[in-house]
C-alpha positions in Angstrom: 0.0 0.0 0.0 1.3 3.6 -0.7 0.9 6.4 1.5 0.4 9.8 0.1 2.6 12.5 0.6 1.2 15.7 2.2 2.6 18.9 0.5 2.5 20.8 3.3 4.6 23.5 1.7 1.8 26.2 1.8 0.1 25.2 5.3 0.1 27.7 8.5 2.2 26.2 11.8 -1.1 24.9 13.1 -2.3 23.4 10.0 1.0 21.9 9.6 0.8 19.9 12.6 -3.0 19.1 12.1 -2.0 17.6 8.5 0.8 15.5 10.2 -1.4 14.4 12.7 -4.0 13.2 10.6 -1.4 11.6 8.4 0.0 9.8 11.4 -3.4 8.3 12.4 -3.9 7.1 8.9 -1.1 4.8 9.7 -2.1 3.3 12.1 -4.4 1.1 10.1 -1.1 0.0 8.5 1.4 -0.2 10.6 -0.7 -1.2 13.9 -2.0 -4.0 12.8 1.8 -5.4 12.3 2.9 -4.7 15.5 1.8 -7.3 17.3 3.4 -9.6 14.4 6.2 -8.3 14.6 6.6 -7.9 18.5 6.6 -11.5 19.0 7.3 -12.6 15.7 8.6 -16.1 15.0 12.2 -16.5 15.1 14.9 -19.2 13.9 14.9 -22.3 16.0 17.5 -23.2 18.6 20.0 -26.0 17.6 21.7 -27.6 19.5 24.6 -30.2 19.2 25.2 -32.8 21.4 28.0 -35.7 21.0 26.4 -39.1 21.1 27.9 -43.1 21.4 24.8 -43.8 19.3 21.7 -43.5 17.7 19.5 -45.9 20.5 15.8 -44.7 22.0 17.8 -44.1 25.5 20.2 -42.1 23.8 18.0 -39.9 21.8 15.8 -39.5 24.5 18.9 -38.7 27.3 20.8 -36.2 24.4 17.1 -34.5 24.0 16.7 -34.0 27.5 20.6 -32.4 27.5 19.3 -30.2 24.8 16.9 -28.7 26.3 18.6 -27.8 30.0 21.2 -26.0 27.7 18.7 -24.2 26.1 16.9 -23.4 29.6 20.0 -22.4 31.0 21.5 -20.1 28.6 18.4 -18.4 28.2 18.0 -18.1 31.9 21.0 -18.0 33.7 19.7 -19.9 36.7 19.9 -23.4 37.1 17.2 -23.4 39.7 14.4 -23.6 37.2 14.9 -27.2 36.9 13.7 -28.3 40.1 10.2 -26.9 39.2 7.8 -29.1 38.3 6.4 -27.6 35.1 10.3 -27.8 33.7 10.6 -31.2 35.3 7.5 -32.2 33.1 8.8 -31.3 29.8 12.4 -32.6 30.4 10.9 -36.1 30.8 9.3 -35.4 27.6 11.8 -33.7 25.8 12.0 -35.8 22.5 8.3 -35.0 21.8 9.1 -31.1 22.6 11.4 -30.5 20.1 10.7 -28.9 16.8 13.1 -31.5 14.6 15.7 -34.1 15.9 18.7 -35.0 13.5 22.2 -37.0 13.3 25.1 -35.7 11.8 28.5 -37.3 11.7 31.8 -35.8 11.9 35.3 -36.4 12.3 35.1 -37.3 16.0 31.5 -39.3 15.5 27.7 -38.9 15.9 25.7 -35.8 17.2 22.5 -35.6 18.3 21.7 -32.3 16.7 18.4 -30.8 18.4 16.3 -27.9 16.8 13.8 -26.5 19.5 11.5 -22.9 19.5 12.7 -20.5 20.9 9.3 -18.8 22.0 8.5 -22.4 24.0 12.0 -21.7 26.1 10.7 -18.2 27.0 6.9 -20.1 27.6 8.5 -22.5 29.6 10.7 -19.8 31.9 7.4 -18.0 32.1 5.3 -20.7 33.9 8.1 -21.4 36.3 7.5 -17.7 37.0 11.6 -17.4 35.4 13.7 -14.5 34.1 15.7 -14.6 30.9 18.8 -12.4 30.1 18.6 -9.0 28.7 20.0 -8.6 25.4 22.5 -5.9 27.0 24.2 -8.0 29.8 27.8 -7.5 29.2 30.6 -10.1 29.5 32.6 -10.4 32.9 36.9 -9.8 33.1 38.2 -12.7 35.3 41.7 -11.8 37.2 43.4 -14.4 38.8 46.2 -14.6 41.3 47.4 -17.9 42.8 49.7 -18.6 45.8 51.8 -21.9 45.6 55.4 -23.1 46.8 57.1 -20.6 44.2 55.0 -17.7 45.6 52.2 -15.5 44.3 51.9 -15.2 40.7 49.3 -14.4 37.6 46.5 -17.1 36.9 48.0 -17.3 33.8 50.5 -20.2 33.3 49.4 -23.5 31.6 48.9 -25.3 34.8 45.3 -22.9 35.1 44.7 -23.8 31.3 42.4 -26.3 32.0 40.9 -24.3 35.1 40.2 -21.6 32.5 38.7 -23.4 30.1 36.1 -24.9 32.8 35.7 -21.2 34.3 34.8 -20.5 30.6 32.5 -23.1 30.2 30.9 -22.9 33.1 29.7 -19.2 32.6 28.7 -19.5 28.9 26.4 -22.7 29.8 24.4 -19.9 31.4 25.1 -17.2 29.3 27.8 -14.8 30.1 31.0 -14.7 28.3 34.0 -14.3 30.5 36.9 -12.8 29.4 40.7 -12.5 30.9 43.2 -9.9 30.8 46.5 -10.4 28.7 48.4 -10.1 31.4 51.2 -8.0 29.7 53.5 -5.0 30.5 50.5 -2.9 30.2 48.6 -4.5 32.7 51.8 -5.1 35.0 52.4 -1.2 34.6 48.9 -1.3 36.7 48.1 -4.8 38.8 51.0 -7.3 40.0 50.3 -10.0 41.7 50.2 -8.3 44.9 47.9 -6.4 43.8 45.3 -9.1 43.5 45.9 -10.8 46.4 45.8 -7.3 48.5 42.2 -6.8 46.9 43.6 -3.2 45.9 40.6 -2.3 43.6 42.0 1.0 42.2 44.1 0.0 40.1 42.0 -3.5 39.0 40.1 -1.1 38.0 41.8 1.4 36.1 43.5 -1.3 34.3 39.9 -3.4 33.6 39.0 -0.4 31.9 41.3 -1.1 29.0 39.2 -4.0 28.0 36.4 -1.8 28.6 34.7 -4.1 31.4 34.0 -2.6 34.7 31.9 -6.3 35.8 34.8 -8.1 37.4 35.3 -11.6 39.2 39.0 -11.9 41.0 40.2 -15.1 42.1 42.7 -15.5 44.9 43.9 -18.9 45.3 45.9 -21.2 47.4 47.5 -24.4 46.0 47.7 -27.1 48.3 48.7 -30.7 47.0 46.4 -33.4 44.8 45.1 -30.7 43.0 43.1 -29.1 46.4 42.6 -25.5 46.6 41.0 -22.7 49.6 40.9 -19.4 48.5 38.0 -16.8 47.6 36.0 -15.6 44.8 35.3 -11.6 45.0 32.6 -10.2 42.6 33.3 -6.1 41.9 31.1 -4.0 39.3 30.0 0.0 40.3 27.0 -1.2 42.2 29.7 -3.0 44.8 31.8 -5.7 46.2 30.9 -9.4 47.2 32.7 -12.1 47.9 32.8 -16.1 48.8 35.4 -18.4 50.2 36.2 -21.5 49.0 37.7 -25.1 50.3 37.6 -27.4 46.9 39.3 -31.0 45.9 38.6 -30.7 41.9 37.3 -28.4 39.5 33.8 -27.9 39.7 33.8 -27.7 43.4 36.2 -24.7 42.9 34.5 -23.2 40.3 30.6 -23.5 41.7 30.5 -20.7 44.3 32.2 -17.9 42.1 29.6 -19.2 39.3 27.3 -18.8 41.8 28.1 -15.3 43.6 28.6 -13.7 39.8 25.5 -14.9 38.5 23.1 -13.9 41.2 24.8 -10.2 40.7 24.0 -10.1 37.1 20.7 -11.6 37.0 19.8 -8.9 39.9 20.9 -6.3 37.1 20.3 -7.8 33.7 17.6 -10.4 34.1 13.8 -9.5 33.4 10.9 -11.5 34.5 8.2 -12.8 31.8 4.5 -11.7 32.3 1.6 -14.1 32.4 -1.5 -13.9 30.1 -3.4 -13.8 33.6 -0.9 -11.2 35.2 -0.6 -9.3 31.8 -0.6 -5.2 32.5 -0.2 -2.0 30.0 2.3 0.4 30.1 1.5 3.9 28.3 4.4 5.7 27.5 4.7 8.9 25.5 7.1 9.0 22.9 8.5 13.0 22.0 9.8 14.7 18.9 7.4 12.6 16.6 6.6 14.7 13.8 6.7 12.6 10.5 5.6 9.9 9.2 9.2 8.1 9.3 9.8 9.0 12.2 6.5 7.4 13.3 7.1 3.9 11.4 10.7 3.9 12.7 9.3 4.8 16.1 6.7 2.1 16.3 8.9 -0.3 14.3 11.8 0.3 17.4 9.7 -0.3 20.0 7.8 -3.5 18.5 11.6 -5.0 18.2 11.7 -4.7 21.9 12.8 -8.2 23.3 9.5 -10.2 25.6 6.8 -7.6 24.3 3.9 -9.2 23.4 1.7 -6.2 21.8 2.6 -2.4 21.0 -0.3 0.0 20.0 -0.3 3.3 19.3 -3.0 5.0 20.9 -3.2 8.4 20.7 -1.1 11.7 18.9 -0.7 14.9 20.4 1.4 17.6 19.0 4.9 16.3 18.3 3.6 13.4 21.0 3.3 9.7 20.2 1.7 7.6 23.1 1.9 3.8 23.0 0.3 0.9 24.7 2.9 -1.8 25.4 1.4 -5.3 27.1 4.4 -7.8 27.7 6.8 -6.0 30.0 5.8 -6.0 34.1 7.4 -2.7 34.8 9.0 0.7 34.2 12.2 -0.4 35.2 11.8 -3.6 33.1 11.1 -1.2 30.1 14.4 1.1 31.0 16.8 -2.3 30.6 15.4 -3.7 27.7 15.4 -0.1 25.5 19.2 0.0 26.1 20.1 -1.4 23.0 18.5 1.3 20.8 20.4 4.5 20.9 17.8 6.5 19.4 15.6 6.7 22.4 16.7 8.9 25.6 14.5 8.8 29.0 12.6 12.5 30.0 10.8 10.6 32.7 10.9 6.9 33.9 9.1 7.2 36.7 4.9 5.8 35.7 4.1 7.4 38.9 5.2 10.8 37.7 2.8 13.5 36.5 3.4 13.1 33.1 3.9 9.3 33.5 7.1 7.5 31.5 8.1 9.7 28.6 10.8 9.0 25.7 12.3 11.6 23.6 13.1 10.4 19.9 16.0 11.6 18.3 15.8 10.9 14.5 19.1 9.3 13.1 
């Protein structure tokens, strides 16, 4: 369908903004009918590859039920949603839950390669009243010092390979990336080993900042013999400092409570609950500096990409004023951490309570 053009070269202010109006609302027919297409529109399944021995019912059913916990997890960061029932349901069933099951071979043998929608994950976190990650969350810097018979020293040598690598592992099952410093003269300029083990945050920070990370996770560590450590995990980002000590005889053991402390910090900050059909509420939320019709479809078009929202409706024009009705997101603050990603909005007022209630100003790219 084309839209006219209004010439709008010969029109008083007043008339101006009348015609702009007017052509605004007849977009709606359009473009508002979309939105809630387009707001939860379908997306590309999850796959999933798992290594198999072989291709028997137990195994298909066992590498299915693998499949799916990933999925769970990465999505969700928390690896309590498994003990609820509703999740314990459809892990039983997994096989039957997936959208296509598959085998592929390669060099090193068989995989079990699982496809599985997306938009049942974020169903399934929602009745076992879950969060899912944020689009924004950023990665976390790992320092490590450790303490053994040659004295205190970087984290860095191959005997922590493998402890990295697990680390690693660990946080990207439930979807984090950690990263690590280089450890080089520019660092050392900064942080020595001392440093870390002193818990002398200045300078962590200062030289975190090169990697442009300021979420941080510093491990001091005490080698003791058959592969035993005690030590502590500490947790730093600009909100604060936590920490966790630790008494571990292999990897996971070691690993588990700085998993723990770091994800439980950044689920607090980047993790956003999924509302309910039953529990669903609107948000109004005016939307400034709207005055033409690109701007309106690349307004409503923005705000329909916003990850969990279920439908977005314009509702009303005022001025150089879009309002919108958004039903998906629980709350105002909710709303704030999932608009992060797109630059072209900036926050007037983000307080519903407020007299003029939340309120966006656009600013056209």
């Amino acid at each position: 369908m084309l839209i006219a053009r209004l010439k709008s070269e010969h029109l008083t202010v007043p008339s101006r903004r009348w015609a702009n109006a007017m052509a605004l609302l007849t977009c709606w027919l359009v473009i508002g009918m979309s939105l809630h297409q387009s707001a939860r529109a379908q997306t590309a399944d999850i796959v999933i590859r798992i290594q198999v021995p072989n291709r028997s019912e137990q195994t298909m059913d066992e590498a299915a039920r693998a499949a799916f916990e990933q999925a769970l997890l990465k999505r969700s960061g928390d690896r309590a949603l498994l003990a609820h029932p509703e999740v314990r349901r459809t892990l039983a069933d997994a096989r039957s839950n997936l959208s296509l099951y598959q085998f592929e071979r390669t060099a090193s043998g068989t995989r079990f390669v699982a496809h599985i929608d997306p938009i049942m994950i974020d169903d399934l976190i929602k009745a076992a009243n879950g969060t899912i990650w944020a689009d924004t969350r950023p990665p976390i810097l790992l320092w490590l010092v450790v303490d053994d018979r040659m004295g205190r020293r970087f984290g860095n040598t191959p005997a922590e390979e493998t402890l990295w690598v697990d680390l690693s592992d660990s946080f990207d099952a439930l979807g984090v990336k950690l990263r690590r410093p280089l450890y080089d003269l520019s660092d050392s300029v900064l942080v020595s080993p001392k440093t870390l083990w002193d818990r002398d945050f200045g300078p962590i920070v200062e030289a975190s900042e090169r990697y442009g990370m300021t979420h941080l996770l510093v491990g001091r560590l005490i080698g003791l013999s058959n592969g035993r450590y005690i030590g502590e995990w500490i947790y730093r980002d600009s909100s604060g400092e936590q920490s966790v000590s630790v008494q571990a005889d292999s990897s996971e053991a070691l690993i588990a409570p700085g998993l723990s402390l770091a994800m439980g910090e950044m689920r607090r900050q980047y993790a956003v609950s999924l509302t309910t059909q039953g529990t669903q509420e609107t948000l109004k939320v005016k939307i400034r500096n709207v005055i033409s019709l690109e701007d309106f479809m690349a307004v409503t078009q923005s705000i329909a990409s916003i990850q969990t929202l279920e439908h977005a409706r314009p509702i009303a024009v005022q001025g150089d004023t879009l309002t919108m009705e958004l039903t998906g997101i629980g709350d105002a603050g909710t709303l704030a951490r999932l608009m992060a990603p797109l630059p072209n909005f900036t926050w007037v007022s983000s307080d519903p309570d407020s007299d003029g209630g939340l309120i966006l100003n656009w600013l056209d790219s």
